[in-house]
N, C-alpha and C positions, 0 to 999 in steps of 0.2 A: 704403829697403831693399826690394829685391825676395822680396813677401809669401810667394811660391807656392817658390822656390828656400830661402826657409830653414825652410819646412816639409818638401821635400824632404832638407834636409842635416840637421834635425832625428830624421826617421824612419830616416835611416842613420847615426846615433851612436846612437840606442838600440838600431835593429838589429845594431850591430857591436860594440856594447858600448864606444865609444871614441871618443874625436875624430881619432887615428891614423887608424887602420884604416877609417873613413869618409871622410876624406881620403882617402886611398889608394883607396876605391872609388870617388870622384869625381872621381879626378884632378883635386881642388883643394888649393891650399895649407892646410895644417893652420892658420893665424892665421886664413885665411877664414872655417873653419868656425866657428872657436870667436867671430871678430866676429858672424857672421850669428848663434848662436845666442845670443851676449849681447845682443846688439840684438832678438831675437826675444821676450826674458824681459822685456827694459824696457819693449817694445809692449806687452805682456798683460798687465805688472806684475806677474808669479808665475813663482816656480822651476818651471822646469822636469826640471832634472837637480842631483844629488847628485852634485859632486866631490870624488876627492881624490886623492894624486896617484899611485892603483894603480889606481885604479877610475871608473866613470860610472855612475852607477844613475838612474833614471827617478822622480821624483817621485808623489804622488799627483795632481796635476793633469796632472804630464808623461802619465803614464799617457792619464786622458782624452783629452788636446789630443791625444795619438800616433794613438789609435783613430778619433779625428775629421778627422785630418791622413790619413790611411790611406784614407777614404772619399772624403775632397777631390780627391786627387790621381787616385785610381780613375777616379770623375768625370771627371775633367777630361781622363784617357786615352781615355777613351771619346766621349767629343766628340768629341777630336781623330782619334782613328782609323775616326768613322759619318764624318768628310766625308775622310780621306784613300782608306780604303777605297777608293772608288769610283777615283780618280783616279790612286794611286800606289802599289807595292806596301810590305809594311811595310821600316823602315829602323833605324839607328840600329845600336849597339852591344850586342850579344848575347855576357854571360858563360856559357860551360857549360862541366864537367866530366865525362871521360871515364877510364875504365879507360884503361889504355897499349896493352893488347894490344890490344882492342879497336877504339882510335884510330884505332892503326896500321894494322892490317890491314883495320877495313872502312869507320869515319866517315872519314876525312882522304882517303883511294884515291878516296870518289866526292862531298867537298865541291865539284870543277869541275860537278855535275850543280846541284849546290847553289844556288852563286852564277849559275849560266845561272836558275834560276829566282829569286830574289832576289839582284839584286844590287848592293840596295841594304843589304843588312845588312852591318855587320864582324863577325866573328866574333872572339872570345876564345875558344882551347880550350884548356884546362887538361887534359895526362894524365900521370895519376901511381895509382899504388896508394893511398895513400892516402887516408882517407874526411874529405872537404871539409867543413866546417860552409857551408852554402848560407848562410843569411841571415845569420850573421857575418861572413863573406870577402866579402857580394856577387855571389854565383853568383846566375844567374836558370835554371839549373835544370843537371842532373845525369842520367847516365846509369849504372844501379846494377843489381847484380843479390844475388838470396837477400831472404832474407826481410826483410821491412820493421818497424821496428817505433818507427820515429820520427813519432809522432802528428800535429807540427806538419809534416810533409809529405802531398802531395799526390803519388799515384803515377798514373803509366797504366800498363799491361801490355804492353811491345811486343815482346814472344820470351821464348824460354824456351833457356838457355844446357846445351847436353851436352858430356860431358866424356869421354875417353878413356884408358888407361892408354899408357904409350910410351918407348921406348928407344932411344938409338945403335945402329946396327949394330955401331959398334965394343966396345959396352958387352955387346950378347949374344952376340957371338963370345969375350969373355974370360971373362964368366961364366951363359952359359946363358941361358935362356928360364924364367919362372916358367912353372907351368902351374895352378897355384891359386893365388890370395890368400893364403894362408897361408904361402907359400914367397918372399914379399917377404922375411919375418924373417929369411932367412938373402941374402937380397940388398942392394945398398946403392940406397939413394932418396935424389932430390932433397927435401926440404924444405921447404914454405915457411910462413913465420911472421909472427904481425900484429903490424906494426908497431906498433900503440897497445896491445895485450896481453902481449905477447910469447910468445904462447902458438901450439907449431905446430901445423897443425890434423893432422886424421887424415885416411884416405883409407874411404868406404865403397864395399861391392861389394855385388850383387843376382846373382841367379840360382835361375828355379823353386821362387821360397819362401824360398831360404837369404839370409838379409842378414851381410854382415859390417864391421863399420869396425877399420880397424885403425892403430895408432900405426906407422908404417915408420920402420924405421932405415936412419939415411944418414948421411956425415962433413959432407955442407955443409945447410945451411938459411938462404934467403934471404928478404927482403923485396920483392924489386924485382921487373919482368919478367924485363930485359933482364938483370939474373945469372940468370934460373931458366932462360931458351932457352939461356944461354951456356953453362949447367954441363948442360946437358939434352944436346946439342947435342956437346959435349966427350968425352962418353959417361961422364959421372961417377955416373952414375946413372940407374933410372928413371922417369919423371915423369909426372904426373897433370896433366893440362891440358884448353884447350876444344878443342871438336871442330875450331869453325873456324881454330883456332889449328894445330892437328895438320895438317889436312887437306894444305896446300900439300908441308910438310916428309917428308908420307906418301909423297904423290905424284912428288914429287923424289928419294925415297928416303934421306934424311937422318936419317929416326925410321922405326921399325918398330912393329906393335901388338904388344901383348904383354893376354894376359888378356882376348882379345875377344869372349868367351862370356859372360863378368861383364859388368854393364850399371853406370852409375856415377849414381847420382843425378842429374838435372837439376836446374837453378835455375833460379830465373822473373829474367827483366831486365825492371827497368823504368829510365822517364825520368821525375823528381823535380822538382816544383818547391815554393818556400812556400806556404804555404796564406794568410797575408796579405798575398800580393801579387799585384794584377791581372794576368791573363794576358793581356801584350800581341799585340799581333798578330805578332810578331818571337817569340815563344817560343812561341806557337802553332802558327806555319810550319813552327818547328824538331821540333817535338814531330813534330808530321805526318809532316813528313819522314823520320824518325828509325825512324816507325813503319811508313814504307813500304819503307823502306831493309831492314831486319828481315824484313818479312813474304814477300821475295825472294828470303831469304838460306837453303841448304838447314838451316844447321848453328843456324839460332837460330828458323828456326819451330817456335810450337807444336803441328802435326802431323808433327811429322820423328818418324819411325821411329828409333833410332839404333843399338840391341842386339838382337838381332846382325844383323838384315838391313840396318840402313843400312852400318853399318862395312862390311861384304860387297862394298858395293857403289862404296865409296872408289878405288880402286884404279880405277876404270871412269870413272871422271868427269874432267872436264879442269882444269884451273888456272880458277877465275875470272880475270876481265881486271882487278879490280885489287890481284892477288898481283904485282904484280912483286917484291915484296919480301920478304921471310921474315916474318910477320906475327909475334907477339909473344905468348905467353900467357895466358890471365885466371886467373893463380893466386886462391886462394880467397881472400884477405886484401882485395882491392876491393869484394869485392862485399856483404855485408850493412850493413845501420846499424848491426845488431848481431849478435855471431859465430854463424852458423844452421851451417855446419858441424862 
C-alpha cells in the first residue's frame, strides 16, 4: 500500500464528507478509494471513519490521524517545492472558482498572459453564480466578493467591486428616465435572487448624506448572469450591475446610466482559500496573479473614484483589449459567504 497516497485520499473523504465526492476530486475510482482506506484502518488497526449508507463521519482517532496526516503532507509539499523552486516553475492541476461575469470579461481575456508565465500549471475554472463549498468540492481557492464571514476561510483583499445603475435605450425611450431612486417604484427592474435563499436582494443609493435601499419592482427576477444581460439588454427593465461589467455596453451604447448622481455601495473582492490547506506554490502564483490583474483594472481598484466623477468620465475612455466580447454582470447573489446586501 502506498503510505503517503492513502493519507492523501483519506484527508479528502473527510474533507468532502464522502467516498464519492472525493473520488471525483481525484479522479480515482470510487473502489480505490474505499480499498486504500480499508487497508489504511487494518495498518493502524483503528477506525478511522463512521459509515453508513448516507453518511462518513470522522472518528475520534480519525480526527487525530486527519490533523496529523494534514501536517505530513504540508511537509512533504515543502520539501518538494524548496528543491523544485529553484529549477522549475510550479505545475500540476489548479481548481478555482469564479463569478461568471467576472470570468468572462476579465480572468479568461488575459489567462494567455497567464500561462506565458506558468505554463506549467492546468487550470480548472469553475464559473457560475453560485457559492462553492471549497473544501467539499475540492476547489484550492475562489474568487468572491462582500463581506466574508466563513471562519474556516482564509481571504486576501485584491479590489474593491462598483456598481452602477443602467438601462436599454430602448427601455427609456418607452418609459422615461428616473431622476430619483424613489421613481424606480413606478418603473419596472430586473431582479436578481439567491439561488440558495430565494430571497431578492434590494438595491441601495447614496448621495450627500441621504442613503436609501430599496426593494424595486420588476415582472422578471433571475439567478444567473447570462439571463440578467439578456433581459437587461432586451430593455425589459432596469439593472443594477458592476461597473466593469457596464463599462464596455456604455461605451458601445447598448446600456445608458440612469441615476448617476446616486453612488451605489461598493463591495470588497477577495480570493479565498482553506485555512487547512498548504498554500502551494500553484495557488500562490494564482493569487498573485489575480491580484495584479485587479490592481490594473480601473473598475475594481480600490482607489477608483466612481460617483459621480469617475462615471463622468466613461464615455472618454476606450474599450479595454480584452472586451472583445460583451462581458457579463456580477449580480449580487455570487458574491457574499453570507447575504451582506
Amino acid at each position: 500500500m502506498d503510505k503517503l497516497q492513502a493519507m492523501e485520499v483519506f484527508v479528502q473523504v473527510v474533507d468532502a464528507g464522502g467516498f464519492t465526492r472525493a473520488a471525483e476530486n481525484m479522479k480515482l475510482p470510487k473502489a480505490t478509494v474505499s480499498t486504500l482506506i480499508r487497508n489504511l484502518e487494518t495498518e493502524l488497526a483503528v477506525k478511522l471513519l463512521n459509515r453508513t449508507t448516507r453518511h462518513v463521519s470522522v472518528t475520534a482517532d480519525g480526527a487525530a490521524y486527519y490533523e496529523r496526516c494534514l501536517s505530513i503532507l504540508a511537509d512533504l509539499k515543502d520539501a518538494e517545492e524548496s528543491l523544485s523552486r529553484t529549477r522549475a516553475s510550479p505545475s500540476g492541476r489548479l481548481r478555482v472558482d469564479v463569478p461568471t461575469g467576472m470570468g468572462r470579461g476579465i480572468i479568461i481575456p488575459a489567462l494567455p498572459q497567464f500561462f506565458e508565465r506558468y505554463p506549467d500549471i492546468e487550470l480548472e475554472i469553475g464559473c457560475s453564480d453560485r457559492l462553492v463549498e471549497l473544501v467539499e468540492e475540492g476547489i484550492d481557492c475562489a474568487v468572491r466578493g462582500g463581506a466574508l464571514s466563513d471562519s474556516n476561510l482564509i481571504a486576501r483583499r485584491v479590489g474593491v467591486m462598483h456598481f452602477v445603475t443602467v438601462a436599454a435605450p430602448s427601455y427609456l425611450a418607452r418609459h422615461g428616465r428616473p431622476q430619483h431612486p424613489n421613481d424606480l417604484l413606478q418603473h419596472r427592474c430586473i431582479n436578481y435572487f439567491s439561488s440558495k435563499t430565494g430571497k431578492i436582494y434590494e438595491w441601495d443609493f447614496a448621495r450627500e448624506g441621504e442613503r436609501l435601499q430599496i426593494r424595486v419592482p420588476g415582472r422578471v427576477a433571475v439567478n444567473d448572469a447570462d439571463a440578467y444581460i439578456a433581459a437587461s439588454l432586451s430593455g425589459m427593465g432596469i439593472a443594477q450591475m458592476s461597473l466593469f461589467a457596464a463599462q464596455p455596453m456604455l461605451l458601445s451604447g447598448q446600456m445608458e446610466m440612469v441615476l448617476e448622481d446616486w453612488c451605489v455601495d461598493p463591495i470588497p473582492v477577495h480570493i479565498v482559500y482553506p485555512q487547512n490547506r498548504h498554500l502551494s506554490a500553484k495557488v500562490r502564483v494564482f493569487v498573485e496573479w489575480i491580484a495584479e490583474l485587479f490592481s490594473v483594472h480601473d473598475a475594481l481598484r480600490g482607489d477608483a473614484k466612481h460617483c459621480p466623477a469617475m462615471l463622468g468620465t466613461i464615455k472618454a475612455k476606450t474599450l479595454p483589449a480584452s472586451a472583445g466580447a460583451v462581458p457579463l454582470p456580477i449580480p449580487l447573489e455570487m458574491q457574499p459567504l453570507a447575504d451582506s446586501r
